[in-house]
N, C-alpha and C positions, 0 to 999 in steps of 0.2 A: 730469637736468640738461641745458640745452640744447647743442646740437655748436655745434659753431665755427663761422661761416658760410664759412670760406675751407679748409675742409675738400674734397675731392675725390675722396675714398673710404673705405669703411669703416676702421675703425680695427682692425688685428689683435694681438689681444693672447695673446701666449706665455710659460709658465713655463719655467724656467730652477734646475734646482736636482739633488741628487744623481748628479753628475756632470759636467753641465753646471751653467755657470754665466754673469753679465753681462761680466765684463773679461776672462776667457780661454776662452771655450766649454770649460771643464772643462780644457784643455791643461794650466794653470800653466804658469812660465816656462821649465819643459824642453821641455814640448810646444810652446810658442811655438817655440821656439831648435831645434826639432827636423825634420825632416824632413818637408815638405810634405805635410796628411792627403789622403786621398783618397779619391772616391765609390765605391761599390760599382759601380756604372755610373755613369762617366764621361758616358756622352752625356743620363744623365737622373738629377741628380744630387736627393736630397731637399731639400727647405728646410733642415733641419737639417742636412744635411749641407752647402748653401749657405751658411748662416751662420759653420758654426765656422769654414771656409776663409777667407772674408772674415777674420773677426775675426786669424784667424792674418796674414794677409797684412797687412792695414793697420794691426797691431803691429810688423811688419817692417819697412813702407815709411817707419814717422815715426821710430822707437824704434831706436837701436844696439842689439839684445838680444846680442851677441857678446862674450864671456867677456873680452875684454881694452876692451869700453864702458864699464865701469862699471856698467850695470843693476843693480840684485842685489848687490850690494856696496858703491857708492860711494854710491849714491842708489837710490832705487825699488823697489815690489815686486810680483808678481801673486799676492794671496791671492785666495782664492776666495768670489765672491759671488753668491751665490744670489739669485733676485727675477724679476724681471717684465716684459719688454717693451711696448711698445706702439707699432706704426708704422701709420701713413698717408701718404698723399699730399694734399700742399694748394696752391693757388696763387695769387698774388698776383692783384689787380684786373688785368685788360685780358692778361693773361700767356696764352700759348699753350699752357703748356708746365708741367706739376708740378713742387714739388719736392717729396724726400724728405723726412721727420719720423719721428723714433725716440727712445721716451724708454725709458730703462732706472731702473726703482725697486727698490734693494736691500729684502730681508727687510728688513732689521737699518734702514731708516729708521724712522725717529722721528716720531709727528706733533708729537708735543711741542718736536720743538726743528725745524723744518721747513727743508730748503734745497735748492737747486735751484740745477745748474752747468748753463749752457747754452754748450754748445760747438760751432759750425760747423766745417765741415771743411774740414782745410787744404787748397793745391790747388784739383784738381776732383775729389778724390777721392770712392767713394762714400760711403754713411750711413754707416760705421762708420771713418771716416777719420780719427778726432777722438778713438778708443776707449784710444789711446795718449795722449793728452793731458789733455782731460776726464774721460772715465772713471774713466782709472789716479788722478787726483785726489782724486775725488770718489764716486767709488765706496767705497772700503776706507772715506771718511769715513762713510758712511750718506745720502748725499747723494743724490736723484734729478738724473739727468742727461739733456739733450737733445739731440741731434743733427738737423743739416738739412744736405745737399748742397747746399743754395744754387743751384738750379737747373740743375746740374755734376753729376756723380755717372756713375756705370758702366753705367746700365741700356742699353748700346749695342742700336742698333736694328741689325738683317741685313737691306739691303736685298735680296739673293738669297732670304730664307726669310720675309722679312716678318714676322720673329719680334725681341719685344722681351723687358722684365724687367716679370714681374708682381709684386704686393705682395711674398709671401713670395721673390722672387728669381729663380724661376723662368722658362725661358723660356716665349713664352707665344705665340701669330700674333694681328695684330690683330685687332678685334674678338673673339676670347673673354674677355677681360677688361681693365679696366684696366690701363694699361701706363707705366713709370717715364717712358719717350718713345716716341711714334712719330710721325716726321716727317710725315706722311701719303703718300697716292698721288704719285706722279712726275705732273710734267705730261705733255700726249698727246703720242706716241708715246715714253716714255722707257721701256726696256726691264727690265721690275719685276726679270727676272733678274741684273741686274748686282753682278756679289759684292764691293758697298762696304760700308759700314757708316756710322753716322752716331751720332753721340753730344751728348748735348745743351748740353755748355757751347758748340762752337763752333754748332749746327743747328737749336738752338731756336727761333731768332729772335724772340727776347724780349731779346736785350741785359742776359743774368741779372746780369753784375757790377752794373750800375744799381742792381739791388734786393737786393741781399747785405743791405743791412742790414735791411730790411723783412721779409725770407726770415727773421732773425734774432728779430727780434722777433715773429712766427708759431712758429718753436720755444718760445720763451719760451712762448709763451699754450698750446702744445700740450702744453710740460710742465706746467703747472698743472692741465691740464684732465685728463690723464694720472693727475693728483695725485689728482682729486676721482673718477677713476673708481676710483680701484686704495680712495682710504680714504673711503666715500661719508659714513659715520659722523663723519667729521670733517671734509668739506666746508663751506664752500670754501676752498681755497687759493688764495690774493693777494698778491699782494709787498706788501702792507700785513699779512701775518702769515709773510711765508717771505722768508727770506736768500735773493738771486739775485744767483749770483756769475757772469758772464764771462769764458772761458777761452779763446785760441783761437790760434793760428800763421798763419805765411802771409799767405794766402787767409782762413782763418778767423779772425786778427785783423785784417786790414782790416774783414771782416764787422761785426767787434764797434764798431769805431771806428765806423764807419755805422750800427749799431744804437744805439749811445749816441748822437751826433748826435741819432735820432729819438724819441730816448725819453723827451716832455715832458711822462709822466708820472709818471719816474724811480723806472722799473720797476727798474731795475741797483743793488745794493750798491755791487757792484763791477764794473770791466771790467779784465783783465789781458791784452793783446796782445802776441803775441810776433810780433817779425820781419815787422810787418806789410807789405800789400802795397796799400799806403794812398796816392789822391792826395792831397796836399797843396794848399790852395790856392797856385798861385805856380809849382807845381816841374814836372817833366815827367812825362808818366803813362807805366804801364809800358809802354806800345809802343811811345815815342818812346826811352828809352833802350835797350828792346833793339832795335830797328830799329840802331841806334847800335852794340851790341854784336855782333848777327850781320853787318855790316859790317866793322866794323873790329877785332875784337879776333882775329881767325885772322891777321890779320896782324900785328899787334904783338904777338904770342905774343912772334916774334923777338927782341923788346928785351925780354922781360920771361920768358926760359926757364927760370927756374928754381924756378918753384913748384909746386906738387901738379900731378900730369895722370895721365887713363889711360889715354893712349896712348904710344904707344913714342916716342922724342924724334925719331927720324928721320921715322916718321907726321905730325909734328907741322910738322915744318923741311920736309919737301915740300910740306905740303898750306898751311901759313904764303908758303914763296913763290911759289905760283900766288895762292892771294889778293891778297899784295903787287902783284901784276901784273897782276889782273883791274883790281883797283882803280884803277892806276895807266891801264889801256887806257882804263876806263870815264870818267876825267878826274875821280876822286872821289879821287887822290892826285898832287900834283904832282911829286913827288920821283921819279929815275930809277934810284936803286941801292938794293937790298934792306934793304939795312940803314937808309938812310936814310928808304924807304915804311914800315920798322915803328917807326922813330923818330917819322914825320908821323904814321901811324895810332896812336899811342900820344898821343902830344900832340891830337888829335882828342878823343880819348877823354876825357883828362884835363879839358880846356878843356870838353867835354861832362858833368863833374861825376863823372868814374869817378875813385875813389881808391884811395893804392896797394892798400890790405886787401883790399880787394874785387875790384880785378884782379889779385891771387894765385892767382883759383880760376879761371882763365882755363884752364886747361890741364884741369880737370876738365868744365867745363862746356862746352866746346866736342867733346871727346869723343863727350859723349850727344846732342852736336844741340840742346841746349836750345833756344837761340835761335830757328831756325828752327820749333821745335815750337811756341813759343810764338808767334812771330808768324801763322803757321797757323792756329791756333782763333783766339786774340784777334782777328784780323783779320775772319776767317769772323763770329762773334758780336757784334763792331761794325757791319759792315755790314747784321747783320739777315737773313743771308742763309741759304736751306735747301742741304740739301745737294745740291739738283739745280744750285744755281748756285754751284761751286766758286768762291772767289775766287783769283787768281791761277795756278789750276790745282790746287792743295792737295787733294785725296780722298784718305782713310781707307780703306787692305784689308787684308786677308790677301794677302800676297804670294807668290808661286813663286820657284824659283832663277834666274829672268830675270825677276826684280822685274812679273812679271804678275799681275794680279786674282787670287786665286782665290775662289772658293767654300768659307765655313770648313764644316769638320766641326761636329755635333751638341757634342760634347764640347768643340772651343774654343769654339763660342755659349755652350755653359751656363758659361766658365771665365771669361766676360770680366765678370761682376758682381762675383765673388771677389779675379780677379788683378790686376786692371785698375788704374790710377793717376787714369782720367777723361779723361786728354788722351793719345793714339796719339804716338809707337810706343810699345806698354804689351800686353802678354798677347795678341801675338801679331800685332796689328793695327798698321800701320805707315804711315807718311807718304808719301804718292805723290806726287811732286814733278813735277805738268805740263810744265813750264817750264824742266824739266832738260835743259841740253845745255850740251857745249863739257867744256873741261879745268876749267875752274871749274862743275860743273853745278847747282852748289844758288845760283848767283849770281844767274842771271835771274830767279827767283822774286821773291829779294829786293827787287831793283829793282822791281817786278811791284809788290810788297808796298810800300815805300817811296811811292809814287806813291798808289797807293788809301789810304793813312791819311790823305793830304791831303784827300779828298773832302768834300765839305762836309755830307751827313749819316754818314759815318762820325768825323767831328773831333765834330760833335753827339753821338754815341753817347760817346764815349770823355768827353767833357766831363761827361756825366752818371754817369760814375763818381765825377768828383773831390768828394771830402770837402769841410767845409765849416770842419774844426778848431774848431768850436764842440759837443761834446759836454756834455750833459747830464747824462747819470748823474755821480753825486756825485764818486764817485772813479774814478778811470781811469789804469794805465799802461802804461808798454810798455816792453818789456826788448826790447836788439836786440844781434847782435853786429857788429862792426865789421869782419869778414872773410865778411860775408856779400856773395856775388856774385853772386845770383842777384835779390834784393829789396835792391838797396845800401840800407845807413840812410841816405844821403847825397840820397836820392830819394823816402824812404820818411819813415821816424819821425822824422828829426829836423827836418826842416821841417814836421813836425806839429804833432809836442811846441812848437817855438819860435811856431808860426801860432797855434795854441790857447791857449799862455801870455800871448802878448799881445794877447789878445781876452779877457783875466782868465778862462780856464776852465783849471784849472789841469792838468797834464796832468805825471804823473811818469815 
């Protein structure tokens, strides 16, 4: 049967059964919930041994599996399914840069009743980012499922070891094989030893959100083709004889939203979106409201103290009124008393479309840095730019206890495909903030960052994100929560749902 023409490397395919398995590498949910596996040698760990870690980790990062979530009791469960893998790397027309494809087919599918969940991953997480969503679905059904990073994903290149992620995971030095990403050579004189790291959502320089939903509908074709290699006896398989359901969070339901949009050939049963991370035509994209949130919400913490956070309240009340104050110096708050800059910085916010549910989680999400992390890559990745030309000053390392470079060990290189979230600080690898100084030091960045979103081919870049609310596929919808703070619905789905409904596509 012929390959796919947007294929970019072999396709490897691995069994999975008597011990191991597709939705818990043989764990089950204790071993999920259990104590971190680990290699015989750490610094050169097996593929096998790469995989089941992943698989463990990116159950962790999407899934509550902790005895008082509900997993396992309320909802959900990890039996154990045996079957067959199959990943490559593929990539879009004009694209620089791979992305990941992974399709897992249970024993126990059926060709007689045929169906196939394609599920992008949330985030930038890597291939297996989506194992707790899709999978956990669609697997125990008998269902083949697909997987794409969406040009995101873990394969973090070491600039110091010139070492990236080959097929099976492993690290790998350019040039001996195919690699998940490698940014290429530095320009001349740039010093190949410098121990940063580069990762492909923000350093591809292909502007991967653009093509999330294209990346989408190349899983799609990859699980078919998946299909026709694993049952050749009952090939072909076509969504004119196979159920193809749409599954995705995030990052990976905006994906799907953008993949329905494009699919005029109504390839989709269905598409179900969760929490999507979708422009809307009309609304602001997400770097214009979090620009908006890493500004202002450290200081309206003040007027709004009393909801979830992880840091201690006093952490919160110092680091709230130097923000109030930076803001106030920098002439982006008019007000002169503390309480009055987090009442303006709140009213800001609010008049910027942030509501109350979703500024509750103000106090957790300012904790882990979001904002600033997100502005970082999304910035980096609009601009188009590699990693020799930091935007703003932003570079990705291994840090020391005087926040210096270092040079990772063999052992975190091989740990950052498994442990990794996609976007730094994540397994080890952390945000290096050029632009840092003064008693507010992550503020100059920002402004930094604020000013370069204006640029007129980064506004072009980010434009070509925005959705178009006219999807295709038959049926489509999206479940969102209303205390979601991180992808407000208020920015996100529900100006979707209302753009797409009155353009008659009906959108639930």
């Amino acid at each position: 049967m012929p390959a796919l023409p947007f294929l970019r490397s072999e396709i490897r395919q691995t069994t999975h059964r008597d011990g191991d398995d597709l939705l818990s590498a043989g764990l089950g949910l204790a071993g999920l919930r259990g104590n971190l596996v680990e290699a015989a040698d750490p610094a050169a760990p097996t593929a096998a041994e790469l995989r089941r870690r992943a698989i463990q980790q990116n159950w962790r990062g999407i899934v509550d599996l902790s005895p008082t979530g509900g997993f396992g009791q309320t909802y959900g469960a990890v039996p154990d399914v045996p079957g067959r893998e199959l990943q490559a790397f593929a990539a879009l027309s004009g694209a620089r840069q791979p992305h990941r494809l992974l399709a897992q087919i249970p024993d126990h599918f059926d060709p007689q009743r045929r169906c196939l969940v394609v599920s992008p991953v949330s985030g930038s997480r890597g291939v297996y980012g989506a194992i707790g969503v899709g999978g956990a679905w669609g697997l125990p059904k008998g269902c083949a499922v697909v997987y794409t990073d969406k040009g995101a994903g873990t394969g973090f290149f070491d600039l110091a070891s010139q070492e990236g992620v080959a097929l099976d995971g492993r690290r790998a030095r350019r040039g001996e094989t195919a690699l998940e990403f490698d940014p290429g050579p530095g320009p001349q004189g740039f010093e190949s030893g410098w121990p940063g790291v580069a990762f492909k959502h923000a350093h591809s320089g292909d502007n991967p959100e653009a093509g999330w939903g294209l990346h989408t509908l190349q899983a799609l074709q990859f699980g078919l083709h998946a299909l026709d290699l694993a049952f050749p006896e009952q090939a072909p398989f076509t969504p004119d004889n196979t159920v193809i359901i749409g599954l995705g969070i995030s990052n990976g339901g905006g994906a799907l939203l953008r993949a329905a949009e494009a699919d005029q050939e109504g390839w989709f049963d269905a598409v179900i979106a969760g929490e999507p991370n979708i422009v809307a035509p009309g609304s602001a994209p997400l770097i214009e409201y979090t620009m908006q949130a890493a500004l202002y919400q450290p200081c309206a913490w003040l007027a709004l103290p009393n909801g979830p956070a992880l840091a201690a309240p006093e952490q919160l009340r110092a680091a709230a009124l130097q923000r109030c104050a930076s803001l106030h110096a920098a002439g982006l708050l008019s007000a002169s008393e503390p309480d009055d800059q987090a009442a303006e910085a709140l009213s800001r916010l609010q008049a910027g479309g942030w509501e109350p549910a979703a500024l509750s989680q103000m106090g957790v999400l300012m904790a882990i840095d979001v904002w600033r992390t997100v502005l970082a890559t999304y910035l980096q990745a609009y601009a188009q730019a590699d990693v020799y030309t930091p935007q703003c000053g932003y570079r990705f390392a291994v840090l020391g206890p005087e926040r210096q470079p270092l040079a990772a060990s063999a052992a975190a290189r091989a740990a950052w495909w498994t442990d990794a979230s996609g976007v730094p600080p994540s397994a080890g690898v952390a945000l290096l903030d050029g632009l840092a100084n003064g008693a507010d030091p992550a503020l100059p960045g920002l402004l930094c960052a604020r000013e370069q979103i204006q640029r007129p081919e980064v506004r072009a870049a980010i434009e070509a994100t925005r959705g178009t609310a006219r999807p295709q596929s038959s049926r489509v919808a999206i479940v969102h929560g209303q205390a979601d703070g991180l992808i407000p619905m208020a920015f996100s789905s529900r100006p979707y749902a209302r753009a797409a409904n009155a353009q008659g596509h009906v959108v639930r």
